[in-house]
C-alpha positions as CSV (number, residue, x, y, z in Angstrom):
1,X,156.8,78.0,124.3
2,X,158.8,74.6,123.2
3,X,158.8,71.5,125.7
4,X,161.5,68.8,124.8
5,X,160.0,65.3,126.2
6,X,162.5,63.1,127.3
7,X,161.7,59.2,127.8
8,X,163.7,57.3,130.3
9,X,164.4,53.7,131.7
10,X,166.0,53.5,134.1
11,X,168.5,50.5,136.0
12,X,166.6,48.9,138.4
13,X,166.5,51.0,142.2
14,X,168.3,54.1,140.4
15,X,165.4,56.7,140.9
16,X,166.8,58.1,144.3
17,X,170.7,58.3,142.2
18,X,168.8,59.6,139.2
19,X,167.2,62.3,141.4
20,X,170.1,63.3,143.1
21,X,172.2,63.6,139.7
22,X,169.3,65.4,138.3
23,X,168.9,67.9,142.1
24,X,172.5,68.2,142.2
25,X,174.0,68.6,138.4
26,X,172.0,68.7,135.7
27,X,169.0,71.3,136.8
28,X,171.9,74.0,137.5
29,X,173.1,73.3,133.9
30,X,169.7,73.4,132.7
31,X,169.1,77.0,134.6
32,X,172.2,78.4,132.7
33,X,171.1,77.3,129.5
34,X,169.5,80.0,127.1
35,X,165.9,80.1,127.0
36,X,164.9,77.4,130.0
37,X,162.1,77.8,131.6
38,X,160.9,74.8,133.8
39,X,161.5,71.3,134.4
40,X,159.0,68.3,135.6
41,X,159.9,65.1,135.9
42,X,157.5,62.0,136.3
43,X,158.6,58.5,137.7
44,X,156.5,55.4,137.2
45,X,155.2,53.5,140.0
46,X,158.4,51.6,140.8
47,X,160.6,53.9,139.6
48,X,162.2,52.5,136.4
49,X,160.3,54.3,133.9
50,X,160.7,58.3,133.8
51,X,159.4,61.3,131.8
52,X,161.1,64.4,131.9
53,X,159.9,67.6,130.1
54,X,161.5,71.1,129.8
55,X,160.1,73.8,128.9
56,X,161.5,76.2,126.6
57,X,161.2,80.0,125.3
58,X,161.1,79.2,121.7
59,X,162.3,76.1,119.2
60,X,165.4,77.5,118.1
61,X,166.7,77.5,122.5
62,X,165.3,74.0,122.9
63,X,167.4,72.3,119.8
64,X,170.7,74.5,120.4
65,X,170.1,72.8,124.0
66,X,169.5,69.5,122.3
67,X,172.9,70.3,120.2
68,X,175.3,71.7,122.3
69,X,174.6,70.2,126.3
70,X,172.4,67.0,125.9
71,X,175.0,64.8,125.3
72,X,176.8,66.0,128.3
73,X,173.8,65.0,130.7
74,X,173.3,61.7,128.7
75,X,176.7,61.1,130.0
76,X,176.4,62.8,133.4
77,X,172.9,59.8,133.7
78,X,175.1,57.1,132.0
79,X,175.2,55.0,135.5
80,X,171.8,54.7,135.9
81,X,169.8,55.0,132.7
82,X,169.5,51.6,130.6
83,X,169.4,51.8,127.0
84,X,168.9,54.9,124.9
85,X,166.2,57.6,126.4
86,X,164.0,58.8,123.7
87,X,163.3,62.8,122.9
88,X,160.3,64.5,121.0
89,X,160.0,68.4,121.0
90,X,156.9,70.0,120.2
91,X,155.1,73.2,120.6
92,X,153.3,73.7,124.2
93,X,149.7,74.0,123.1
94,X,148.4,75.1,126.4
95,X,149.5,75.5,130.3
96,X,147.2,77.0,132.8
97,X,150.3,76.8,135.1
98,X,152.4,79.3,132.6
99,X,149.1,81.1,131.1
100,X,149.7,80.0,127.6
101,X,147.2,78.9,124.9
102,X,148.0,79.0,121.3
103,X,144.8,79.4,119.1
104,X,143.7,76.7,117.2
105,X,143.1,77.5,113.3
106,X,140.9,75.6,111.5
């Protein structure tokens, strides 16, 4: 499993908008998408600062999402997100919620 880790900041009092967007547009585009699994998002306390991860079948899904539709959401959040967000993908190392561990080789 891949995650894509997605840093936010957002405008000032935008987490309700950024929720609704999020409710309402992206997370149907994100359950058409090859390979999704699973979204959570995490807000700071006062809601300007927001972490959003995805989870993923496999690399190669996550970076042809990262290609092909991330722009479009960047666009769809572009009234309410303040700068530029920042994106890492990695390898899910372990999640007792989706029973995966990945041995460790030494």
């Amino acid at each position: 499993m891949y995650a894509r880790n997605v840093s936010v900041h957002l405008k000032p009092n935008m987490l309700s908008e950024y929720d609704h967007i999020f409710e309402s547009q992206i997370l149907p585009l994100l359950r058409k998408q090859k390979g999704f699994k699973d979204e959570i998002t995490f807000a700071s306390p006062g809601g300007v600062d927001v972490t959003a991860i995805s989870l993923w079948d496999n690399k190669e899904n996550a970076a042809a999402y990262n290609t092909n539709t991330y722009s479009e959401v960047l666009k769809t959040f572009a009234k309410v997100i303040d700068g530029t967000p920042k994106v890492q993908m990695c390898e899910v190392v372990n999640s007792t919620f989706h029973k995966i561990t990945v041995p460790v080789h030494a």
